[in-house]
C-alpha positions as a Markdown table, in Angstrom:
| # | Residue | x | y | z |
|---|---|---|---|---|
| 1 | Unk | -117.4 | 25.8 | 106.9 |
| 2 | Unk | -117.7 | 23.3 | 109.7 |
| 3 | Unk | -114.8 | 23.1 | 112.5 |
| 4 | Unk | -114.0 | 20.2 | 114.8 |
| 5 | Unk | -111.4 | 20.4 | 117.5 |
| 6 | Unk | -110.5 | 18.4 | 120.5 |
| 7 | Unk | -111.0 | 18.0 | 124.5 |
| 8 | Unk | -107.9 | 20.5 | 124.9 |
| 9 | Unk | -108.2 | 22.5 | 122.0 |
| 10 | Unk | -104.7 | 21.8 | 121.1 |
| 11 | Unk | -105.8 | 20.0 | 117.7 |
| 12 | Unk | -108.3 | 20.7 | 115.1 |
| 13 | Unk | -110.0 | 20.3 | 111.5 |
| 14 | Unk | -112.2 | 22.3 | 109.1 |
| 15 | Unk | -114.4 | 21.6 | 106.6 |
| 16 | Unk | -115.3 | 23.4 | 103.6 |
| 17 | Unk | -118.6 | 23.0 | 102.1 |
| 18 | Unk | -121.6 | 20.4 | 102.4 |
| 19 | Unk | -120.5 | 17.6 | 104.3 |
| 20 | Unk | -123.2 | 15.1 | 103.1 |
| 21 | Unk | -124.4 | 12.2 | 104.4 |
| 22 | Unk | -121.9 | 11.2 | 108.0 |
| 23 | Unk | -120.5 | 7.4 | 107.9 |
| 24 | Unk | -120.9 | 5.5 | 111.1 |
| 25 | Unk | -118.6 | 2.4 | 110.1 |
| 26 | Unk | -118.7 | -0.9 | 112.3 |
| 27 | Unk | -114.9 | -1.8 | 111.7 |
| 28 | Unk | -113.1 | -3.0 | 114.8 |
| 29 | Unk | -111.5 | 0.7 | 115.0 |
| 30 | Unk | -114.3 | 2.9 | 114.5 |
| 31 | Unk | -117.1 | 0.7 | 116.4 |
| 32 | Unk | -114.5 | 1.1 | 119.1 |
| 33 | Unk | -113.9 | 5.1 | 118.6 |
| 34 | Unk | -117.5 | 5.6 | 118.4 |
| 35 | Unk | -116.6 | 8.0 | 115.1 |
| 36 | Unk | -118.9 | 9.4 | 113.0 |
| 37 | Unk | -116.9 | 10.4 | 109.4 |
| 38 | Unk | -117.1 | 12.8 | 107.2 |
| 39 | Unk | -115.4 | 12.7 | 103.4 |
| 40 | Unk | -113.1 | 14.3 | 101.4 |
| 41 | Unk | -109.6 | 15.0 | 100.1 |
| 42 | Unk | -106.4 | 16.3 | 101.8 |
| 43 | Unk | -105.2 | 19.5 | 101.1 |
| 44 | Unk | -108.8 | 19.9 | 99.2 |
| 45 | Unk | -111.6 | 20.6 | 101.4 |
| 46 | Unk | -110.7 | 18.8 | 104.8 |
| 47 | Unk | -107.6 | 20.8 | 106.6 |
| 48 | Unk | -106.0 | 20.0 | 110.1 |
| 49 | Unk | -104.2 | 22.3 | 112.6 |
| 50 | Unk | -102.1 | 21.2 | 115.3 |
| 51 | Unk | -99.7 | 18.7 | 116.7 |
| 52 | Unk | -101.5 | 15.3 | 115.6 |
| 53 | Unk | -100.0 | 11.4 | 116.8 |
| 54 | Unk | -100.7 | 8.8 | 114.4 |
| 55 | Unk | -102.3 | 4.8 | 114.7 |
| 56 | Unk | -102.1 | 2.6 | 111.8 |
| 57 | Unk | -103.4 | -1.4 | 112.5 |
| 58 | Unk | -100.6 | -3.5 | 113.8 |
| 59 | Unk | -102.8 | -6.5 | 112.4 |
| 60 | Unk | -102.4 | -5.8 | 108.7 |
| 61 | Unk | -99.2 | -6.2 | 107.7 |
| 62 | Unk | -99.6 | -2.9 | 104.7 |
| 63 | Unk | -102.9 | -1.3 | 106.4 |
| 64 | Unk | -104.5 | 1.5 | 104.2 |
| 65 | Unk | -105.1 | 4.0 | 106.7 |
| 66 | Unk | -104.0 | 5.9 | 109.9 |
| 67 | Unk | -105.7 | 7.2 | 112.5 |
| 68 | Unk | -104.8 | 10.9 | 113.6 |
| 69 | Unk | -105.9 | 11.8 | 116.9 |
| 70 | Unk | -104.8 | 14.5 | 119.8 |
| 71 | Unk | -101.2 | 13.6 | 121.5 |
| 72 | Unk | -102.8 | 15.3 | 124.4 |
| 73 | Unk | -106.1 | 14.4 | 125.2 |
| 74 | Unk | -106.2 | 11.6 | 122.7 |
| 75 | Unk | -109.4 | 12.8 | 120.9 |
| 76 | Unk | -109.7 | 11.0 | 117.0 |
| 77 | Unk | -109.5 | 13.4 | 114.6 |
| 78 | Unk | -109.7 | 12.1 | 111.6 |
| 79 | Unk | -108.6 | 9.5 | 109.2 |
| 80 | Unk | -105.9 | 9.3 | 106.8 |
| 81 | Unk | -105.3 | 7.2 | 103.8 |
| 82 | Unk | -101.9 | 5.5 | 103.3 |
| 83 | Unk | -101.3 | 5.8 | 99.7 |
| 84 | Unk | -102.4 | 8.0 | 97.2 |
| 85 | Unk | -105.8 | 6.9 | 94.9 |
| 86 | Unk | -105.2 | 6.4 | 91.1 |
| 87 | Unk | -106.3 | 10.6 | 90.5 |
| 88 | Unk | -103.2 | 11.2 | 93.2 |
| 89 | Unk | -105.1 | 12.2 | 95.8 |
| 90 | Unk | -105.0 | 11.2 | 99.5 |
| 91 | Unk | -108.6 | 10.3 | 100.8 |
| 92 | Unk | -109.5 | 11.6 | 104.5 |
| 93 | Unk | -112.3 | 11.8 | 106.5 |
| 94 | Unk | -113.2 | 14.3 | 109.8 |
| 95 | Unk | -114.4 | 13.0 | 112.9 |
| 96 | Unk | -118.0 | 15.0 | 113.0 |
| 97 | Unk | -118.1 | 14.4 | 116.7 |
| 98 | Unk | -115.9 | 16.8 | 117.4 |
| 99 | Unk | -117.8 | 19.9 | 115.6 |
| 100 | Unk | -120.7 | 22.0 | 117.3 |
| 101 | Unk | -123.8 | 19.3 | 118.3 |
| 102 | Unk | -126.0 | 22.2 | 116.7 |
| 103 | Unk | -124.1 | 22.8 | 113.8 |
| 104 | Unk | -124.1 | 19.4 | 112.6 |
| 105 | Unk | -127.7 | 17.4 | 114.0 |
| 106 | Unk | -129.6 | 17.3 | 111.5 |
| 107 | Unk | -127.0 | 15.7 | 108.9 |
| 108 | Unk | -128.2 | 11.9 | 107.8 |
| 109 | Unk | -126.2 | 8.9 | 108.9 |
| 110 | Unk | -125.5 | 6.3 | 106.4 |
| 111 | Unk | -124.2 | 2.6 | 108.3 |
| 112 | Unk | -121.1 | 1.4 | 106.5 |
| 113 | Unk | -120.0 | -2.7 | 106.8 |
| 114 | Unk | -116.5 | -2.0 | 107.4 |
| 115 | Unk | -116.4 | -5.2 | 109.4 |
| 116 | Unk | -117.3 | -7.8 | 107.5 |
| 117 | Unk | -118.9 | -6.9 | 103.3 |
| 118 | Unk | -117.2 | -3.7 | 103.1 |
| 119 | Unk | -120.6 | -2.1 | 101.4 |
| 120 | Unk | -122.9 | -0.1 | 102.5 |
| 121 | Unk | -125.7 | -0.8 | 104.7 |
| 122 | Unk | -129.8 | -0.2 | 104.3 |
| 123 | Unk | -130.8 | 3.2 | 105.7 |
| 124 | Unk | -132.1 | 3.8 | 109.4 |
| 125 | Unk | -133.0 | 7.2 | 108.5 |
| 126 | Unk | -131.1 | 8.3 | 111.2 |
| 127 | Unk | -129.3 | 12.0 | 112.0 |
| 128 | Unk | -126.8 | 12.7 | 114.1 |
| 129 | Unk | -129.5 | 14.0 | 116.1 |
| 130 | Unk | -131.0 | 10.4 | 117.1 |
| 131 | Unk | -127.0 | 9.5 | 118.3 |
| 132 | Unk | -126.6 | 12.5 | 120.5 |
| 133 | Unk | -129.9 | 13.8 | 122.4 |
């Protein structure tokens, strides 16, 4: 299980199992937070403890996520999606730069176009490792 938690402590997630590849995304919010995500399902393998605030796009008149982040110290937690998928579940993702450098270095980045083809971009063959140290 991999944990996450903020600057204060105050918030937090776990993760059960193998994360997989990480997602840096270069959408206007996560290029911005600097976020590297981790998938899954709520109330499945992702879980969240504490008092979390919520962001959802004020561009995008019905936008299909929030962002959950630290009321405190205003760290991003994770992502949440706005409606349920088709199997009625709730995707999420876990900000992995909030867990234990060590723990989570040598996972493999894949690069996301969330800005403009939403698909997936040509590996760099990059770990969190080459972001961090």
């Amino acid at each position: 299980m991999l944990t996450g938690s903020c600057h204060c402590g105050k918030a937090s997630w776990t993760l059960e199992g193998d994360p997989g590849s990480i997602t840096a995304c270069n959408c206007t919010l996560c290029r911005r937070y600097g976020t590297l995500w981790a998938y899954d399902y709520e109330g499945e393998r992702i879980a969240l403890t504490g008092e979390t605030a919520s962001y959802s796009r004020a561009d995008r008149d019905e936008p299909s996520l929030e962002i959950l982040f630290c009321p405190s110290c205003a760290c991003v937690l994770s992502w949440r999606g706005l409606r349920l998928g088709r199997d009625g579940r709730r995707r999420m993702a876990v900000n992995m730069r909030l867990a234990p450098p060590d723990l989570v270095q040598d996972l493999p980045i894949d690069h996301f176009d969330g800005l403009d083809t939403f698909e997936d971009l040509p590996s760099k063959e990059r770990c969190v490792r080459d972001l961090w140290f």
